[in-house]
C-alpha positions as CSV (number, residue, x, y, z in Angstrom):
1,X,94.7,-130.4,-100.5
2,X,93.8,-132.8,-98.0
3,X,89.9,-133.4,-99.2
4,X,88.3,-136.3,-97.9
5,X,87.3,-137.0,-101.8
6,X,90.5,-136.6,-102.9
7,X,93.4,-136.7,-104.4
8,X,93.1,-132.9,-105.3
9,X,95.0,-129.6,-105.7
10,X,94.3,-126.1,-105.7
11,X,96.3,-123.8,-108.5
12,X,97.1,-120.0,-108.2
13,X,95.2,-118.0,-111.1
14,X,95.4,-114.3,-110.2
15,X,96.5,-112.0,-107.1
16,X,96.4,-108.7,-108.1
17,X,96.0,-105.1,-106.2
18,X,93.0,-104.5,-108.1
19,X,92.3,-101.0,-106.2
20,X,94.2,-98.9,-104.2
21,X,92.1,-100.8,-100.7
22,X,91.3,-104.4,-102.4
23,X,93.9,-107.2,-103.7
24,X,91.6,-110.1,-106.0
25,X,93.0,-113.4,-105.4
26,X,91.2,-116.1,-108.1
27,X,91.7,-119.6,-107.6
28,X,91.7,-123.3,-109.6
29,X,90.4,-126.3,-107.0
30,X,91.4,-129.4,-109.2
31,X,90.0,-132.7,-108.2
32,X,92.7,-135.2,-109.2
33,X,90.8,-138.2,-108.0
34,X,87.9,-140.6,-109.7
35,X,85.1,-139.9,-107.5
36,X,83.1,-136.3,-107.3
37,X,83.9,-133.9,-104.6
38,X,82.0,-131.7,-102.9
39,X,83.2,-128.6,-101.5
40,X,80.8,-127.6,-99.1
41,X,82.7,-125.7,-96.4
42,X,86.3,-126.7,-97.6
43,X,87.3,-123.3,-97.1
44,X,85.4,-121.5,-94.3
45,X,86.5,-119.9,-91.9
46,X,87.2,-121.7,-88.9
47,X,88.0,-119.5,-86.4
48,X,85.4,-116.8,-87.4
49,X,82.4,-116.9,-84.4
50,X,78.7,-117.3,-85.9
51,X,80.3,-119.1,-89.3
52,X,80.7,-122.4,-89.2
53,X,77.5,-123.4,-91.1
54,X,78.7,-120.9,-93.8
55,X,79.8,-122.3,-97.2
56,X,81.4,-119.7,-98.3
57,X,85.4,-119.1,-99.3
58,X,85.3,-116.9,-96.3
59,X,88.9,-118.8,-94.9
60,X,91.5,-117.7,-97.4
61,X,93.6,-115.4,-96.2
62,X,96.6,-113.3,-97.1
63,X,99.7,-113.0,-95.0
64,X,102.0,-110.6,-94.8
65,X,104.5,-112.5,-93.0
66,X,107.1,-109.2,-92.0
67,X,104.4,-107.7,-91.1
68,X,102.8,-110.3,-88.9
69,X,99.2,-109.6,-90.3
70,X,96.6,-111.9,-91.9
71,X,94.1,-110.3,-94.2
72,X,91.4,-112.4,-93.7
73,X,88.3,-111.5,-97.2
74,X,86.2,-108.6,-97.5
75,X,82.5,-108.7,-96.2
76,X,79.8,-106.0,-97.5
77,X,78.4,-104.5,-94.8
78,X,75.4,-107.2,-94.7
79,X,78.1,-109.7,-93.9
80,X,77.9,-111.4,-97.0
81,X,81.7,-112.0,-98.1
82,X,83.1,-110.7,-101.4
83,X,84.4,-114.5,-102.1
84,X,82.9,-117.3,-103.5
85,X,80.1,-119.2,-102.1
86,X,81.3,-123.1,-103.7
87,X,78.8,-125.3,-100.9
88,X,76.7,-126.3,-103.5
89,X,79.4,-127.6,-106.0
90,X,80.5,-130.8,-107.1
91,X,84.0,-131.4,-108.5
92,X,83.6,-134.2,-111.6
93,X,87.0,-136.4,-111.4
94,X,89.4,-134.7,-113.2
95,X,87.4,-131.5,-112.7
96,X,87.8,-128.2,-112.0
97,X,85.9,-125.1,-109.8
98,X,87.2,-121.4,-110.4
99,X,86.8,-119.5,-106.9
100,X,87.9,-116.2,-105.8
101,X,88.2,-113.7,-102.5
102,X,88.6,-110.2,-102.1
103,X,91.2,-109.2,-99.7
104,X,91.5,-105.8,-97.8
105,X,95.0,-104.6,-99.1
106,X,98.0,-104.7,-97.3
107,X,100.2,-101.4,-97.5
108,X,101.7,-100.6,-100.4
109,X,105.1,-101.6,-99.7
110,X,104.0,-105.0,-99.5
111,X,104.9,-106.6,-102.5
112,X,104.9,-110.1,-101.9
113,X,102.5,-112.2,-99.6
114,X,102.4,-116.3,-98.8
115,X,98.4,-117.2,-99.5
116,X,96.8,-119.5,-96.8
117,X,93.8,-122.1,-98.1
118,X,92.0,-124.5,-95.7
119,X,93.1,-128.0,-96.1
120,X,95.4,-126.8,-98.5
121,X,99.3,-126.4,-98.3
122,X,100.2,-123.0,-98.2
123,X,101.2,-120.6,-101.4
124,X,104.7,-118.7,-100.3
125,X,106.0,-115.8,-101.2
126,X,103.5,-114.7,-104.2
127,X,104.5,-111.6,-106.1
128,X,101.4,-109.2,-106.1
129,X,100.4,-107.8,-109.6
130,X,99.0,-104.5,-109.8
131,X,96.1,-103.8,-112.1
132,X,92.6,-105.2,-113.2
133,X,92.0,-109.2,-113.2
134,X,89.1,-110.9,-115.5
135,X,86.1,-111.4,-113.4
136,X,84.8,-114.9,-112.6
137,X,81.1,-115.7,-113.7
138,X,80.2,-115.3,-110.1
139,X,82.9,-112.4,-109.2
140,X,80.2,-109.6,-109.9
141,X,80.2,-107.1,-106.8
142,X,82.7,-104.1,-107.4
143,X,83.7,-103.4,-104.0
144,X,83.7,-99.8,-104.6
145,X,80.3,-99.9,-105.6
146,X,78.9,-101.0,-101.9
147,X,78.9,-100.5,-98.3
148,X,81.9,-102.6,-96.8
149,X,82.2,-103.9,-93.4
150,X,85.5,-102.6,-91.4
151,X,88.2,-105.1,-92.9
152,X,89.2,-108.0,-91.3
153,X,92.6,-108.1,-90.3
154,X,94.3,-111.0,-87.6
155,X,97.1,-111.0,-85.7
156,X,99.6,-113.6,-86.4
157,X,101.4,-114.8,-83.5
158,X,103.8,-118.0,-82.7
159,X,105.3,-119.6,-79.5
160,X,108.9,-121.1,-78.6
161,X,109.8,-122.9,-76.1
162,X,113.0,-124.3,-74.6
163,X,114.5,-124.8,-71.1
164,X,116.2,-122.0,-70.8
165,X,114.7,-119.2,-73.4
166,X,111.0,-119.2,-74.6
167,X,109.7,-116.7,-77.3
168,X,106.2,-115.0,-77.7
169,X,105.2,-113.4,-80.6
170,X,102.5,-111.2,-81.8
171,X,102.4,-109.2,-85.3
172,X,104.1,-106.5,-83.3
173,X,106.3,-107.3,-80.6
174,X,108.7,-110.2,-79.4
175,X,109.0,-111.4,-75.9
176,X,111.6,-113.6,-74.9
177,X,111.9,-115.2,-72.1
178,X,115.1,-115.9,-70.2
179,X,115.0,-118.4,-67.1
180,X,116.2,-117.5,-64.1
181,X,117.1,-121.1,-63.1
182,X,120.3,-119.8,-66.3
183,X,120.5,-116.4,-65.4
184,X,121.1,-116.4,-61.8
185,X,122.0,-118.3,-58.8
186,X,118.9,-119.1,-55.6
187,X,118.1,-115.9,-54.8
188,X,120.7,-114.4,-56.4
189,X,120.3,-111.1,-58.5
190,X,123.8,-111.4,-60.0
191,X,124.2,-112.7,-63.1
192,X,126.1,-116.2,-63.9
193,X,128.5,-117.2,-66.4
194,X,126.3,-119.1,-68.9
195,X,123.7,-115.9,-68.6
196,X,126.0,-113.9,-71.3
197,X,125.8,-116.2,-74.2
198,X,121.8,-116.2,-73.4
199,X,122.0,-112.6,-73.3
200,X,124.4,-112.0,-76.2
201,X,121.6,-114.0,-78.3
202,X,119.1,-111.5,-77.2
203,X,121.0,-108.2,-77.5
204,X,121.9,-109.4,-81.4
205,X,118.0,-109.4,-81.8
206,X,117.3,-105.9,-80.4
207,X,119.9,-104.9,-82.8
208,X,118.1,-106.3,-85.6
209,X,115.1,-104.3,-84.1
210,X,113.7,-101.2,-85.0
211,X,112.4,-100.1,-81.8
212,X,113.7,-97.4,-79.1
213,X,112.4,-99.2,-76.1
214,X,113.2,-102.5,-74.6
215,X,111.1,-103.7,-71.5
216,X,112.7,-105.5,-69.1
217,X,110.4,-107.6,-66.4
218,X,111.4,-110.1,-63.9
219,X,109.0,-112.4,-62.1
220,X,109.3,-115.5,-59.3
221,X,107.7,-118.3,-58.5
222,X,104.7,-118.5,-56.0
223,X,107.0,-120.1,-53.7
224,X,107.9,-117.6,-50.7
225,X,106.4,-114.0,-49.5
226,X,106.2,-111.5,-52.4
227,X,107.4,-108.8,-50.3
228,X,111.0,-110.9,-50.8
229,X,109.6,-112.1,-54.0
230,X,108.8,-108.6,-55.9
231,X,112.1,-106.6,-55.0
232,X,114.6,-109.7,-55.8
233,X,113.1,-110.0,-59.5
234,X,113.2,-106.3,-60.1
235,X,116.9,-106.5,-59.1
236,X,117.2,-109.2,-61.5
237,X,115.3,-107.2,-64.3
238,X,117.4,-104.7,-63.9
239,X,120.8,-106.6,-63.7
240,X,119.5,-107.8,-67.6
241,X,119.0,-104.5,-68.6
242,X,122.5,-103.3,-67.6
243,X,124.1,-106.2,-69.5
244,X,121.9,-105.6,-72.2
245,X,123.1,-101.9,-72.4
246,X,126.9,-102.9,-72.8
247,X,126.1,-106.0,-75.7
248,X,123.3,-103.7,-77.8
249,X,125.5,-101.7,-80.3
250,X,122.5,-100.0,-81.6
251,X,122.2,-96.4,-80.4
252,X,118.9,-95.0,-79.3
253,X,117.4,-97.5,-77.2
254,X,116.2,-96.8,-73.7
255,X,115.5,-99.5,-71.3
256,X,112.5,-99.8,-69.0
257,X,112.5,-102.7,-66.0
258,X,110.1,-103.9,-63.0
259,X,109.6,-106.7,-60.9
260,X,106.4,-108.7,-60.4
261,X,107.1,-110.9,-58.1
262,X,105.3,-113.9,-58.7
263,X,102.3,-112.6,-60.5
264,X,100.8,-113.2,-64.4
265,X,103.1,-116.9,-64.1
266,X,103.0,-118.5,-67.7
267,X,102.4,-122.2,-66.3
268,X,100.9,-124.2,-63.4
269,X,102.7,-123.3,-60.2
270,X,101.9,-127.0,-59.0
271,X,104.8,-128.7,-60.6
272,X,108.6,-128.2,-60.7
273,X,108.3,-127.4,-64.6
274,X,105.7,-125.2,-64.0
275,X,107.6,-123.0,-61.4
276,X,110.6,-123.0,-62.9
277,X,109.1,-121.3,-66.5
278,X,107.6,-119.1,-64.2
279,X,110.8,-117.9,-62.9
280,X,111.9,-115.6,-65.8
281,X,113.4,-112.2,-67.0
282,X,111.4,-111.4,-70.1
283,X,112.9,-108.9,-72.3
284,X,110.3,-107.2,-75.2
285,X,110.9,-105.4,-78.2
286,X,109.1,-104.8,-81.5
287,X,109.5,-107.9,-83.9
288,X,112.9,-107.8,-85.6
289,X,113.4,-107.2,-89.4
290,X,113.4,-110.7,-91.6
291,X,116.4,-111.5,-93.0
292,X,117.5,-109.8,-96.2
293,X,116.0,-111.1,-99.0
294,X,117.6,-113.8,-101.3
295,X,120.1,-112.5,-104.3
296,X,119.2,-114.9,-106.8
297,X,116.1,-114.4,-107.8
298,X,115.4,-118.1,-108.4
299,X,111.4,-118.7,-107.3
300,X,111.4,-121.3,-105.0
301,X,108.5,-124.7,-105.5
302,X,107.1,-127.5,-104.6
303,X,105.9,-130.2,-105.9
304,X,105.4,-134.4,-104.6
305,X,108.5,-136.2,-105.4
306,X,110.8,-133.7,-104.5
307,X,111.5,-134.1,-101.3
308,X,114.4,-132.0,-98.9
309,X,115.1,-135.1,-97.5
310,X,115.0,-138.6,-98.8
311,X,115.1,-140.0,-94.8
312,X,111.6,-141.5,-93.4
313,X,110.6,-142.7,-90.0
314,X,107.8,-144.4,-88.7
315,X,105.8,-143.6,-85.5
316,X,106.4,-145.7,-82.4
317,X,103.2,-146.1,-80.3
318,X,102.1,-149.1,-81.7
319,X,98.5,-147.6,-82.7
320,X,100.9,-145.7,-85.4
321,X,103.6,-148.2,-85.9
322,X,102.3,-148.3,-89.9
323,X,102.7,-145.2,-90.3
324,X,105.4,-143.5,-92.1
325,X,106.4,-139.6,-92.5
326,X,108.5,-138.2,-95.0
327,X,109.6,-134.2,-95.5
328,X,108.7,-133.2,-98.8
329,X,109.9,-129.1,-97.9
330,X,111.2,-126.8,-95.4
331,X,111.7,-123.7,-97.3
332,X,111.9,-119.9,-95.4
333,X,110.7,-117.3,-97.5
334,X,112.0,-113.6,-97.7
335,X,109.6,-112.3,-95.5
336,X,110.9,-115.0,-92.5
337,X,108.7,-117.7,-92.5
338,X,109.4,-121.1,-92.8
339,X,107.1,-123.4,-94.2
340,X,106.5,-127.2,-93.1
341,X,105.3,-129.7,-96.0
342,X,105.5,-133.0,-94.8
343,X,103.6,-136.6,-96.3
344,X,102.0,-139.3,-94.0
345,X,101.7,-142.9,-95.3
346,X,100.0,-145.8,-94.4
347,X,101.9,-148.6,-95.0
348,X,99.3,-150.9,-92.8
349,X,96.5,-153.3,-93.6
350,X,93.9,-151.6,-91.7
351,X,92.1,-148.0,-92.1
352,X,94.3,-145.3,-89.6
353,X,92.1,-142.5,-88.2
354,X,94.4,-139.3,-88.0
355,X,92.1,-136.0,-87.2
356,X,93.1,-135.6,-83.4
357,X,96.5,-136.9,-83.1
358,X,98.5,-134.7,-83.7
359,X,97.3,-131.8,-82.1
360,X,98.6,-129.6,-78.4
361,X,98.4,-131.7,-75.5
362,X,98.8,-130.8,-72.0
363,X,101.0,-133.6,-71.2
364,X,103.5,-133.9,-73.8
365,X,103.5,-129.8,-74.6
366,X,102.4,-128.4,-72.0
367,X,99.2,-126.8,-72.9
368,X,96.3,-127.5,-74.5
369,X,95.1,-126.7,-78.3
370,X,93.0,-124.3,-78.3
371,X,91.3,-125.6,-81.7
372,X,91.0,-129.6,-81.9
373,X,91.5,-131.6,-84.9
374,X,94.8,-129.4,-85.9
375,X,98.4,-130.0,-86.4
376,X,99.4,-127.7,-84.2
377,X,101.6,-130.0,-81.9
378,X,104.1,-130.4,-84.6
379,X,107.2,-128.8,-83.5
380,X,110.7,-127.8,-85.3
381,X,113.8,-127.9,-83.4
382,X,116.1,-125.3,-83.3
383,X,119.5,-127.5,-82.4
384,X,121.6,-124.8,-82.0
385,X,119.6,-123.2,-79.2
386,X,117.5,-126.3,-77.9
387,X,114.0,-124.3,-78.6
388,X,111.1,-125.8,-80.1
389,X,109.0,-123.8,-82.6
390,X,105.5,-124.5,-82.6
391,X,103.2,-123.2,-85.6
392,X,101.9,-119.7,-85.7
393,X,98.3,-118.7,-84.8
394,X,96.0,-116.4,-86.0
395,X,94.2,-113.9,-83.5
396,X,91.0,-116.1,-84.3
397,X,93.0,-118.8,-82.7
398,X,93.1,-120.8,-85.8
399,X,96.4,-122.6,-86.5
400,X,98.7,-121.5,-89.5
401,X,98.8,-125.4,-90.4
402,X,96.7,-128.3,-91.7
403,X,93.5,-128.1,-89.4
404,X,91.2,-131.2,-89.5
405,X,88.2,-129.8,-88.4
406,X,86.3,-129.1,-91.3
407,X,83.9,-132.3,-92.1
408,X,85.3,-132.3,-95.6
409,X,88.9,-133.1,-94.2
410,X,90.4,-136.4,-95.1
411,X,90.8,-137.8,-91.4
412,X,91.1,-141.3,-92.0
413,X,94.1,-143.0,-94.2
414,X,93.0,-146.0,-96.0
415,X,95.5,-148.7,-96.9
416,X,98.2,-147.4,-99.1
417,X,96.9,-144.3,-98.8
418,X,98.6,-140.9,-98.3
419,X,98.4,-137.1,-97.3
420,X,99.9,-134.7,-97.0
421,X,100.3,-132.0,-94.4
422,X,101.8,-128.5,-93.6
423,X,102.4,-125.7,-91.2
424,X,104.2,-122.3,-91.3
425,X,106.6,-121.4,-88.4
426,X,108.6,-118.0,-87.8
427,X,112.3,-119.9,-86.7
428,X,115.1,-118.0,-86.3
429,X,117.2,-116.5,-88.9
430,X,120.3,-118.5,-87.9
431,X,118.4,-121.6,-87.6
432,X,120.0,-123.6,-91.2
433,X,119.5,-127.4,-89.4
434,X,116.3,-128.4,-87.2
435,X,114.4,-131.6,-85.6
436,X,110.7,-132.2,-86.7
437,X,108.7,-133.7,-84.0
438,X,105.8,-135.3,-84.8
439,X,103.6,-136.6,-81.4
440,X,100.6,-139.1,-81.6
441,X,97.5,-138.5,-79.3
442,X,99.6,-137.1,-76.6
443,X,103.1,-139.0,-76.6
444,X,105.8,-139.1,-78.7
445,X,105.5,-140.2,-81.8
446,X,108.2,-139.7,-84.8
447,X,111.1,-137.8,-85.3
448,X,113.2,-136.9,-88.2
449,X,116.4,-135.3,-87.6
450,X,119.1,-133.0,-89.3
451,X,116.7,-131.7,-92.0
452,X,118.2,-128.4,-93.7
453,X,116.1,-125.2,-94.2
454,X,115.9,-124.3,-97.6
């Protein structure tokens, strides 16, 4: 738990499907260190409008990761939140706080879900109980008893990108994107060579898909007259499409195209980067399966001292060039995800200030963070494809990763002093070897390569 106060941990006491609507998730905040902690808004929810003087345990969530949904506590219909209200306590050293949260419950087939705590590394892949938990002294609302607010449920969404293929992902649907620069020669609407193995890659995922439409849009540049612009990029959608139809061995599936031309572009048409991403065949299609579970029914953990690679490096902007990263884990779950745990030391003899550098910039990732003070500019690699994974994103706009925003964040290393970070990504299920890049305030700033998924 990266706690300004800390050294402290948070333990897993209960998750249970308490009703046939509610899972009950109780909770252990430890306080490792020798100095009090206070909580205070340690686990709000950041990306909820209207809340951020709340103290409440309003920003644990539960996420379902196949499904792509994020179920966020219950709120009675009064907006007070069926969760623990901890602002007012104080950890001793060596202490303990019990805390809980009511979660709307996801459907019944879920059986498993990865538990998400602010400044806290996530919990993955935790078997839900069914049946009746022990309330907490301060647990004493039966939600069936009162009038609920409609549940609160968040997309989860992530972003690749790479020079030629970029992926966007909602809880629902995936939409890759396929350069044209790759696809097809200037003003060209036949496809090249190196197109197939792009496309082979794509059809491979529709097959793994359970849907019964694919979509099939081509766009341009704003270079030109879209009366040239619109009909060459639906011939190009369309040229996809046919290939498409002759890789897919699925049965079933139906294939709609159009051209835009150059409208909706996805970057700045002011730059040769920008253009070329907007020059693209995107092909959608609801989010594939994950890949079958694992056979061996070992649990996986986590704990310091472990780590899945005993390499290091240190940062190279000389603002950083005491500071030393290490990956502890980089474990995918059964339900797809893939989890980032990494450590950042100071090995310096001055105080390192940490809370904005390693968030989106515009510069070094092309586009901004939409919620400072995150880690949301860490990226994995995927070798094998050249695609960066960035960290997924809750419809609130929060990150799925270690977000600094929160006063009671430790944003400042000491000396000797460590902390530890995390984010959760949705790589591919081929992906066994990746690159973590790690920037600092906007350039590059570390990089650790070959590290195995787990």
């Amino acid at each position: 738990m990266a706690h300004h106060a800390g050294p402290a941990h948070v333990e897993l006491l209960a998750l249970s499907r308490t009703s046939g609507t509610t899972v009950t998730g109780q909770f252990r905040v430890v306080n490792d260190g020798q100095s009090p902690m206070k909580l205070q808004i340690s686990f709000f929810e950041g990306g909820r409008e209207g809340d951020i003087n709340s103290l409440e345990a309003n920003g644990i969530g539960l996420l379902d990761g196949a499904g792509g949904k994020l179920y966020m506590p219950l709120r009675r219909a009064d907006g007070t939140c069926l969760c623990s209200d901890p602002g007012g306590e104080e950890v001793a050293p060596r202490g303990s706080v019990d805390i809980y949260a009511v979660f709307p419950a996801p459907p019944a087939g879920v059986k498993r879900a990865t538990v998400t705590i602010p400044l806290t590394v996530p919990m993955q892949d935790v078997p839900i109980s069914d049946g009746p938990v022990r309330p907490l002294p301060d647990q004493t609302v039966d939600p069936a008893s009162v009038k609920l607010a409609a549940p609160r449920v968040l997309t989860v969404a992530g972003v690749a990108e790479g020079d030629d293929q970029s992926v966007d992902e909602d809880g629902d649907e995936r939409a890759v994107r396929l350069s044209s620069d790759v696809l097809f020669a200037l003003n060209k609407a036949d496809l090249t060579a190196k197109a197939d193995a792009l496309l082979r890659g794509v059809a491979k995922q529709i097959d793994a898909s359970n849907g019964t439409v694919v979509k099939v849009d081509g766009y341009t540049d704003s270079s030109g007259d879209d009366a040239i612009n619109r009909p060459l990029s639906h011939r190009r959608a369309k040229a996809v499409a046919d290939r498409l139809k002759g890789l897919v061995t699925r049965a079933g599936v139906a294939y709609r195209t159009a051209g835009h031309g150059s409208a909706d572009p996805v970057a700045s048409n002011d730059s040769d980067s920008g253009r070329r991403k907007n020059r693209r065949v995107t092909v959608s299609f609801p989010l594939p399966a994950p890949p079958p579970a694992p056979t061996s029914g070992r649990a996986y953990s986590w704990s310091p001292g472990k780590p899945a690679s005993s390499r290091t490096a240190r940062f190279t902007p000389a603002a950083a060039k005491d500071l030393q990263i290490q990956v502890n884990s980089l474990h995918r779950d059964p339900a797809g995800l893939t989890t980032l745990v990494w450590t950042l030391r100071n090995n310096g003899r001055s105080q390192a200030d940490v809370h904005s550098r390693f968030e989106l910039d515009l510069y070094y990732n092309g586009r901004m963070t939409p919620m400072p003070n995150s880690t949301d500019g860490i990226s994995v690699l995927d070798t094998a494809d050249n695609v960066w994974y960035y960290p997924l994103r809750a419809s609130s706009m929060e990150c799925l990763c270690t977000t600094l925003l929160r006063s009671d964040a430790k944003q400042t290393l000491d000396p000797g002093e460590s902390m530890t970070f995390s984010g959760v990504y949705r790589l591919p299920a081929q992906a066994d070897t990746v690159d973590i890049d790690i920037p600092w305030d906007g350039e590059p700033g570390a990089r650790i390569k070959g590290i195995a998924v787990r």
